[in-house]
DOTI-321083 format. One record per atom (N, C-alpha, C): x, y, z. Coordinates in steps of 0.05 Angstrom, whole numbers, plus 5000, padded with zeros to 4 digits. Example, Ala and Ser with C-alpha at 12.3 -4.5 7.8 and 13.67 -1.06 7.14 Angstrom:
<nudos>
526448865156 524649105156 526449345156 525749555142 527349795143 525850015157 
</nudos>
This chain:
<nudos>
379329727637 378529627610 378029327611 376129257594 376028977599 378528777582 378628547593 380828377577 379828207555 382128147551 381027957528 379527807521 379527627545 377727377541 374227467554 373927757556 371127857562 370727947542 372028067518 371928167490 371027947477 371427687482 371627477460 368527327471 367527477503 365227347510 363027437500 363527657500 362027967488 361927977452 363527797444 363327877410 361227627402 362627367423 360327137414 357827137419 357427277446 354427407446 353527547426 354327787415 353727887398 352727837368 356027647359 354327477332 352527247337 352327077366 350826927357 347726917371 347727107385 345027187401 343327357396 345827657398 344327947392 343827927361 345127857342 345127817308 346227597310 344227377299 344727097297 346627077272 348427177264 350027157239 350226917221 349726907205 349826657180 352426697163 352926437146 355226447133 354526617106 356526777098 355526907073 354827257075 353627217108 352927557108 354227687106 353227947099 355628247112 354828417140 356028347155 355428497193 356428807180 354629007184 356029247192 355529307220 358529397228 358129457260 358229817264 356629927276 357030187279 357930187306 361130367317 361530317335 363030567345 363230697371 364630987380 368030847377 368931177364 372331047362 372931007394 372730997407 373530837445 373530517442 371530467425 370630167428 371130017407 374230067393 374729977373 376529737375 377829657392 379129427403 376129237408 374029297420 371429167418 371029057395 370829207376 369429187342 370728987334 374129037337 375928867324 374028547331 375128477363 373728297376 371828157352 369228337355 366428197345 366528207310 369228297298 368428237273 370127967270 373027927290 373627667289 371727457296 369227517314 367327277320 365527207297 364727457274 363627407252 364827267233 367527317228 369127237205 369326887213 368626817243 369726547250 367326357241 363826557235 362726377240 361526427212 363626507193 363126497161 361926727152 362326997163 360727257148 362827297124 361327437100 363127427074 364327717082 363127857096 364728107099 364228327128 365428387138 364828587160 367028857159 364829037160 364529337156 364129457188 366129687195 366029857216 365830187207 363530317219 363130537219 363630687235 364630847240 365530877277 363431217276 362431347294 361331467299 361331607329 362831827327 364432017355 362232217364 360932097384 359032347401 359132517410 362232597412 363732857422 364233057393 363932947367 363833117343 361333097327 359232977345 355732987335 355733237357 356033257372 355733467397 357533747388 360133737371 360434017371 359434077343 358033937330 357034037304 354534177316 352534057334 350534177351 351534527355 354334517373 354734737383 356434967369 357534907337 358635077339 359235067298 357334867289 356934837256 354935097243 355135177231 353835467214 350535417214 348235537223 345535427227 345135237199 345635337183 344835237160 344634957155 348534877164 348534657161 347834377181 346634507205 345434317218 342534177208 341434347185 338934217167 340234057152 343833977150 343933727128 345333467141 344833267138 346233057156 347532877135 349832777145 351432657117 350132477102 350232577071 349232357053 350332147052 352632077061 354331857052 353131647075 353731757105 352531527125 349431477116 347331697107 345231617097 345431367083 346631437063 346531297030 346830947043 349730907063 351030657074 348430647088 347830667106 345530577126 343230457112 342630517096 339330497074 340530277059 342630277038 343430157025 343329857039 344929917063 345829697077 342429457097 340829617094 338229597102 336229407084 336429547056 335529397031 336029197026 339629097021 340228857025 338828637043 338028777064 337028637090 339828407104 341728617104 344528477119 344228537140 344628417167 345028487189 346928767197 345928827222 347129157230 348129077265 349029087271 350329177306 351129477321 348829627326 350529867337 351829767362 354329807373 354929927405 354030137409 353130237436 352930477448 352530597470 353930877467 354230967492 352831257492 350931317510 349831627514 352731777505 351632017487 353432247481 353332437502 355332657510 356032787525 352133007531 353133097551 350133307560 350433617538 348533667525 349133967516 348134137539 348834417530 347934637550 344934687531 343034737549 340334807546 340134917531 341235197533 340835427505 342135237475 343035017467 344234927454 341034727439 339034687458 337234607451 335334627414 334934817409 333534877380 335334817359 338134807366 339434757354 339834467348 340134337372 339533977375 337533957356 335234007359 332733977348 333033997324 334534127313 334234177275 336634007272 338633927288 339533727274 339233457284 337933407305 336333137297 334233077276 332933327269 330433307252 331233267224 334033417214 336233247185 336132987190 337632857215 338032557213 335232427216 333732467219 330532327223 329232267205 329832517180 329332537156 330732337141 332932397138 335832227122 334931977130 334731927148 334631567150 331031527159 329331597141 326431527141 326131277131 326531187116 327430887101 328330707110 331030807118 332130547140 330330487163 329430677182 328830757206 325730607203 324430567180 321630487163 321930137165 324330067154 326329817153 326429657174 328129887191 328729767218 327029697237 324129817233 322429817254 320429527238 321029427222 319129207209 321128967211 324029087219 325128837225 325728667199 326028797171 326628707152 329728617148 330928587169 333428547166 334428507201 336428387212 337128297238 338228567256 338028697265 339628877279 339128947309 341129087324 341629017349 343329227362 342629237388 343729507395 345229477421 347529417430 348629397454 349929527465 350129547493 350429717512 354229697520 355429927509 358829917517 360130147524 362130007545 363330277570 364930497549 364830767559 366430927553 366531127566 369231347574 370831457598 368831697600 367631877577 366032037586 363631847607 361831707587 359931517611 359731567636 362631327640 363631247661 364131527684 364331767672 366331977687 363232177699 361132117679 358132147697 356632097710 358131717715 355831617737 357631527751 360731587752 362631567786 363931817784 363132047777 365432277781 366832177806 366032117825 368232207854 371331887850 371031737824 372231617814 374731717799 377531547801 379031667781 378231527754 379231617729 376631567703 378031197706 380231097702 380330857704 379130687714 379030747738 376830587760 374730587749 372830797748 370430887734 369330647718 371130717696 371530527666 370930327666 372630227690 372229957697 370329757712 369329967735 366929927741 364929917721 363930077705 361630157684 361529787671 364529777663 364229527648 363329297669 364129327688 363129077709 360329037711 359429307711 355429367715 354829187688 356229307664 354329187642 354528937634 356528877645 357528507647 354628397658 353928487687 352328387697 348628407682 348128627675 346428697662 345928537642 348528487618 348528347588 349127997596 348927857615 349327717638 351327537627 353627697618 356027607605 357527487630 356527447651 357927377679 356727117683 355926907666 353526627668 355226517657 356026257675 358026107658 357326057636 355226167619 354626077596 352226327585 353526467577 351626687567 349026697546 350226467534 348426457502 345826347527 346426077540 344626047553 343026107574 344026267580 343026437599 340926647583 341926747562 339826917546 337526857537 338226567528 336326417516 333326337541 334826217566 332126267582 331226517591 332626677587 330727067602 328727027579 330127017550 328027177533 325726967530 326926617536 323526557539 321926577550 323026617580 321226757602 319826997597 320627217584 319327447576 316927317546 318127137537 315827117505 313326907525 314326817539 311226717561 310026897567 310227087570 308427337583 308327487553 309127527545 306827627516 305727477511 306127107504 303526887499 301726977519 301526977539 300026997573 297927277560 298727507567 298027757550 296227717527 297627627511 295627547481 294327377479 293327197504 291527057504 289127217521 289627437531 288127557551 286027717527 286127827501 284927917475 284228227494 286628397497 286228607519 285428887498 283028957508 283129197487 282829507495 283429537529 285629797529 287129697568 289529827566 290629807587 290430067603 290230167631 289830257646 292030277661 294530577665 296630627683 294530817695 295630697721 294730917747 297530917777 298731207772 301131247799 300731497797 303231587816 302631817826 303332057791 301432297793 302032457764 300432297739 298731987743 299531797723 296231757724 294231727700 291631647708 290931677674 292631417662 292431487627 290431237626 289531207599 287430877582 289030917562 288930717555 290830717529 288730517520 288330417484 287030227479 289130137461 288229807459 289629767437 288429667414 289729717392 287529607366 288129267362 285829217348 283428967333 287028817329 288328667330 290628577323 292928517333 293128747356 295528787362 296828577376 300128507376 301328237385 303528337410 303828237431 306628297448 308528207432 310828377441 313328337427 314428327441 316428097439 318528027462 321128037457 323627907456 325427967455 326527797441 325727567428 326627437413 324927457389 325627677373 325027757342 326027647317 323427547304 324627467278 324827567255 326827607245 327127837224 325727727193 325027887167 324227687143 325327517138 328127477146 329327127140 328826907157 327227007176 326426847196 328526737214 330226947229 332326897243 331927097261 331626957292 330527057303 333327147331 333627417323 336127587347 334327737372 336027947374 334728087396 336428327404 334128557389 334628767388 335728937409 335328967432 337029037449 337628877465 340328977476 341628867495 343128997518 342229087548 341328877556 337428947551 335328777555 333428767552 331228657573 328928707586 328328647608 325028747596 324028777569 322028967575 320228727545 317128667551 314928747522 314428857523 313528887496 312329117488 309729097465 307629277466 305729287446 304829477428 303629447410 302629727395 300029857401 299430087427 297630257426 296630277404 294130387404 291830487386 292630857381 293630917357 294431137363 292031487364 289531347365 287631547378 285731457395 287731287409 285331177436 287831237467 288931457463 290431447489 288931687502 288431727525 286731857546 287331937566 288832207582 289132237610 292032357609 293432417631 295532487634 297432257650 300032327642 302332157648 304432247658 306232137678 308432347694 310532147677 312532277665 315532107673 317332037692 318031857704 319131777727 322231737722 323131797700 326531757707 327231957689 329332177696 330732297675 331632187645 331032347627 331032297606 333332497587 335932407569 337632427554 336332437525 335932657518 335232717483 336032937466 337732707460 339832827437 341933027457 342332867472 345032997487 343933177509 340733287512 340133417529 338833277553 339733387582 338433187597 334633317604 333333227603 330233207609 330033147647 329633297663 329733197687 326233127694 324233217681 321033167685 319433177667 317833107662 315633157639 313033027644 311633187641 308033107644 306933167617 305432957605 303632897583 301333017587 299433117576 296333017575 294532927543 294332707540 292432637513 289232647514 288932707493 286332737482 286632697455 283732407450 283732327422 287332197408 288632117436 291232027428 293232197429 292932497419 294632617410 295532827440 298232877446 299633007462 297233317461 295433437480 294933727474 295333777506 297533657521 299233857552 302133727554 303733997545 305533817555 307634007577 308633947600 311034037623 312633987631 315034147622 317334067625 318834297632 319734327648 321434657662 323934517649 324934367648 327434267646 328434147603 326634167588 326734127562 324434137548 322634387554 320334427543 320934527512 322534757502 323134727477 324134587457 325334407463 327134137450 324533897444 322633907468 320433717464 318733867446 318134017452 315534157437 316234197412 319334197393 320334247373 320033907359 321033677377 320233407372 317433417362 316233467390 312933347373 311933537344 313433697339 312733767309 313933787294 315033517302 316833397271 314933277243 312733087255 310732977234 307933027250 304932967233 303332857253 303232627266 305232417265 305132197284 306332287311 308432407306 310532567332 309232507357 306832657359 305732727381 303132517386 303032337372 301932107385 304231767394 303031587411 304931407423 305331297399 306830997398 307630877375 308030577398 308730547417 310430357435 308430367466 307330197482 307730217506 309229897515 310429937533 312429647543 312329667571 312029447581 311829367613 314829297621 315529347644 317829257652 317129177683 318328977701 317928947728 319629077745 319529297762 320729377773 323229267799 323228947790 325228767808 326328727778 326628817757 327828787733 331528727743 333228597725 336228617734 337328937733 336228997715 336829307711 335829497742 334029477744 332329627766 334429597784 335229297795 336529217819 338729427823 339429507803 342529617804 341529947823 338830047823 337930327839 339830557822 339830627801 341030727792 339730817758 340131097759 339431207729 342431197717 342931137692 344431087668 344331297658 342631467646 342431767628 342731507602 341831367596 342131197574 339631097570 336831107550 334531037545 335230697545 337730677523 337330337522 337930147550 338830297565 339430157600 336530227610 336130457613 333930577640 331730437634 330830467605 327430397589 327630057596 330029917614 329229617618 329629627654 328829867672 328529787696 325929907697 323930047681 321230187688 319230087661 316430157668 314530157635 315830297632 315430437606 315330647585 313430617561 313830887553 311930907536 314430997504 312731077481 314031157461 312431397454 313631567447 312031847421 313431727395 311031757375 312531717350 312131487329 313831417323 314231147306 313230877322 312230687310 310930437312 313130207302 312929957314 313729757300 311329567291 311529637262 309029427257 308929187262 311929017269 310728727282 309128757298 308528907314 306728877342 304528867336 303528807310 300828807294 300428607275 299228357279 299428167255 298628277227 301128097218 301328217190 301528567183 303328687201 303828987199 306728957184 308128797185 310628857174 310328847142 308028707135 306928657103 304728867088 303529077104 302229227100 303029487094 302129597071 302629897064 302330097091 302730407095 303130497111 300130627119 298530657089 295630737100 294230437114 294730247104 292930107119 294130027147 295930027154 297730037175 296030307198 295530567192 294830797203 291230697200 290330517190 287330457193 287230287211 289930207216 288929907240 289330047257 290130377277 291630337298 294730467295 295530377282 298830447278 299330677272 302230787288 302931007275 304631067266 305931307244 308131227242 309231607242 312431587245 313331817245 316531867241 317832047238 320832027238 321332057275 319532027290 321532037316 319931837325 322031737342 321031557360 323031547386 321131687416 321831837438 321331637454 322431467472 321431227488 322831457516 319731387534 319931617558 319031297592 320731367606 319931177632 317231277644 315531107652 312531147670 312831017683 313830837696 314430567714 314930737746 314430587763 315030627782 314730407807 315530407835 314530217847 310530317860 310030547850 308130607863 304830497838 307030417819 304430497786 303030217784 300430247785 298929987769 298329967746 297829807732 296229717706 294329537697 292129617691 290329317693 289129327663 288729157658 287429027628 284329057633 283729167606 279829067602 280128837580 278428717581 279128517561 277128547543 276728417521 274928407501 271928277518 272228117530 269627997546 269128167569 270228377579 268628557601 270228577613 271828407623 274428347643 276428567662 276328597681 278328817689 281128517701 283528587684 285428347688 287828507710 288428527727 291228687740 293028557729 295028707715 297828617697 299728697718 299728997730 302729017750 301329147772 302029137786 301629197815 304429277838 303729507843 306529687855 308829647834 308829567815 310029617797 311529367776 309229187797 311128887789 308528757769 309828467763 308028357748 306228267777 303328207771 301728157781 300927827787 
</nudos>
């Protein structure tokens, strides 16, 4: 377990990096009961640096998982009003939010349709917030914390202590809480990454080109669109950083200009099921091939959640010498893995990635390009084998990555 004085490194990161906290706010932290000696931690770092109030929600993935397996069909179509009601509520205000998190346990396969209808309650239930969160109307932040199930899937041949303890050592290094000075240490990664979206958005790129093995997609992007980096400014103009750890930009596809087929390159965790492959094919944007021996029903029940479902919303570059990458290792955790490879998104859009999208209604938002939906599925394409090259608005063929790196 970690000690104290890594709790107290980990909370000041948190309020003053991941959610830049101001005097006056209210932090709600959503956090698994394991990581509640954590919470304590980071609401003492809020209370020090003047929040008027901090709120813990705790949320057990071991009792989201047996409601999956063993709640009456019925009631897997309803997801609690009350965490709804707090989440939205808490959104409107535009108070800052902190999840911790840790992948929930694996379901068994046949458990799948069932996943599906009750992710598709909570997708629903929080359309608003989820609408909120993605325009960045408020500070929120998502970080990466050890716990014994985790831990007990990526060292079984470990006793769980050891495990535990290791896990926390990896993410020390990852959240680079190991810099004699973390804040600053953060502060140069993410300028280094917002140089390469300036770099990018001066290139006026209007479709990008993945080509690896399984992989031979165009994607375009629409009349607008902006890189997004990692230092985000919310409507108060306080600028945090949504995940943590983070290694990846990202932009907003054109959501009926994607073209070709796409392999996924790292196992994928949804909604507790693991995904070991999946192949795309688009036309006119929209998903019409999709293969997966390993979570073909669970996906195919996703993409017909809305009509946005089944078109992208997100593509993001990552360098495959990423800190994450280094580690040679899958997480079963989207918010770790999606920062050692690209990826792509099904689904929901963040309209920053679009000037002036966070201020625009949702039809004119869907005329520029944008899409929007209750899911949003971020899948790995990255590899050391995958290229990407830019056309530019002036004719241009630009190489952005090469074997998988920046170019």
């Amino acid at each position: 377990m970690p000690d104290l004085a890594f709790d107290q490194r980990y909370a000041r990161l948190a309020v003053q990096v991941a959610v830049p906290l101001q005097p006056g706010q209210r932090l709600l932290i959503v956090s698994p009961p394991e990581t509640f000696e954590l919470a304590g931690q980071i609401a003492a770092a809020a209370y020090d640096v003047g929040a008027a109030e901090v709120e813990i929600l705790y949320e057990d993935p071991q009792v989201l998982s047996l409601k999956v397996q063993r709640a009456a069909t019925a009631q897997l179509q309803r997801f609690s009003p009350w965490t709804a009601d707090a989440l939205t509520a808490h959104a409107r205000a535009g108070q800052p939010m902190l999840s911790l998190h840790a992948p929930q346990p694996h379901t068994r396969r046949e458990q799948d349709a069932r996943a599906a209808v009750a992710a598709s309650a909570r997708n629903a239930a929080l359309e608003e917030y989820g609408l909120r969160r993605s325009k960045v109307l408020f500070n929120w932040s998502v970080m990466a914390v050890a716990t014994a199930s985790w831990a007990r899937l990526l060292r079984p041949e470990l006793p769980e202590a050891d495990a535990l303890e290791w896990l926390w050592q990896v993410l020390a290094r990852l959240m680079r809480l190991d810099a004699p000075d973390p804040r600053e240490a953060w502060q140069a990664h993410a300028e280094r990454l917002m140089q390469r979206c300036a770099a990018l958005d001066d290139l006026n790129i209007t479709e990008l080109h993945f080509e690896g093995p399984g992989t031979d997609l165009r994607l375009g992007l629409p009349e607008g669109h902006q890189w997004f980096g990692p230092l985000v400014p919310s409507a108060a103009g306080l600028r945090g950083i949504p995940n943590m750890p983070t290694e990846e930009i990202s932009t907003l596809p054109h959501r009926l200009q994607a073209e070709g087929r796409v392999r996924m390159t790292r196992p994928l965790v949804v909604h507790g099921h693991l995904i070991e492959t999946m192949d795309l094919t688009f036309e006119g944007g929209r998903v019409t091939g999709l293969h997966s021996p390993s979570g073909e029903a669970l996906l195919r029940a996703l993409l017909a959640t809305d009509e946005g479902a089944a078109r992208l919303g997100e593509v993001a570059l990552v360098s495959e010498d990423s800190r994450v990458s280094r580690e040679h290792r899958t997480f079963y955790s989207t918010l770790i893995d999606e920062n050692a490879s690209c990826h792509l998104a099904l689904g929901r859009a963040y309209p920053v990635t679009l000037k002036g999208g966070a201020d625009v209604e949702a039809a004119e938002f869907l005329a520029r390009g944008g899409n929007h939906s209750q899911v949003h599925l971020d899948f790995m394409v990255g590899s050391p084998e995958l290229d990407v090259t830019a056309l530019t608005s002036d004719g241009r063929r630009v190489p952005v990555m090469r074997g998988g790196r920046w170019a």
